[in-house]
C-alpha positions, 0 to 999 in steps of 0.5 A, spaced: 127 149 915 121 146 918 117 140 914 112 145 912 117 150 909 122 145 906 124 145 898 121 138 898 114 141 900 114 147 896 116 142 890 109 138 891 105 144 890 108 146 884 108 138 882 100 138 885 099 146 881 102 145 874 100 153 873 100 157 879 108 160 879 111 158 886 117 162 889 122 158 893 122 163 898 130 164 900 132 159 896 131 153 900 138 157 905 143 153 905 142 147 906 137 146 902 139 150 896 140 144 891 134 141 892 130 147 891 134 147 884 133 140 883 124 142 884 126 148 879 129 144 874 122 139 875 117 144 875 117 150 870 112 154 875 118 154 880 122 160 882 128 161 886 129 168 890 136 170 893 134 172 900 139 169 906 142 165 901 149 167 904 153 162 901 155 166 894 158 160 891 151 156 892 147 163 890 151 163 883 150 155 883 143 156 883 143 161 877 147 157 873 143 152 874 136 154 874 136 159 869 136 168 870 128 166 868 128 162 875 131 166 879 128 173 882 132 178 887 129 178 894 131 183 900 130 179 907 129 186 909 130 188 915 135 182 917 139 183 912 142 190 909 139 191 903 145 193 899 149 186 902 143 183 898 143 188 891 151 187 891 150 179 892 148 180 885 150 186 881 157 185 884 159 178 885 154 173 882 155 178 875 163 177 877 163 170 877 158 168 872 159 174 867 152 175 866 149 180 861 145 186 863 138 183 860 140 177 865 141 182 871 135 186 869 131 178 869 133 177 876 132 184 879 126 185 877 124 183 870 122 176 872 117 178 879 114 183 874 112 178 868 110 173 873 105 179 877 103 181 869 105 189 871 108 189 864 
């Protein structure tokens, strides 16, 4: 991650814009997925999305930690197959962190579409 585009950077905007939603773009990766979920966790207008975040361990430690309402599906469409990402979720992240179909249906689509005001 460049400084720019760091969890950290993204973190003061969020800091510094109280009411703008802010999306952590693929979840600060891997080497910064904690620190993305300790900016989610300080500021209620962070999101995460689960685009490249290849290791799913760290993936479903994010949804743990920073809630389904926090975290949004992303494709990284076309450097990742799409359905590798939707099974991501749907298949391992469900597996391991047994979530309901309402928390699936937040992370999927539900939480992009509240954000946008599409309901």
């Amino acid at each position: 991650l460049g400084d720019y585009a760091s969890p950290a950077r993204i973190a003061e905007v969020a800091r510094d814009f109280p009411k703008l939603p802010v999306i952590m773009g693929h979840s600060g990766v891997v080497e910064g997925i904690r620190e993305a979920v300790e900016a989610a966790k300080k500021y209620e207008n962070v999101y995460m999305d689960s685009s490249a975040v290849g290791w799913l361990a760290f993936f479903c430690e994010s949804i743990a930690w920073a809630g389904t309402d926090r975290v949004m599906y992303g494709s990284d469409h076309p450097f990742n197959p799409m359905d590798w990402e939707i099974q991501k979720i749907v298949k391992h992240a469900q597996g391991h962190l047994k979530l309901k179909i309402e928390d699936l249906r937040k992370i999927m689509g539900g939480n992009i579409k509240r954000l946008l005001a599409l309901d």
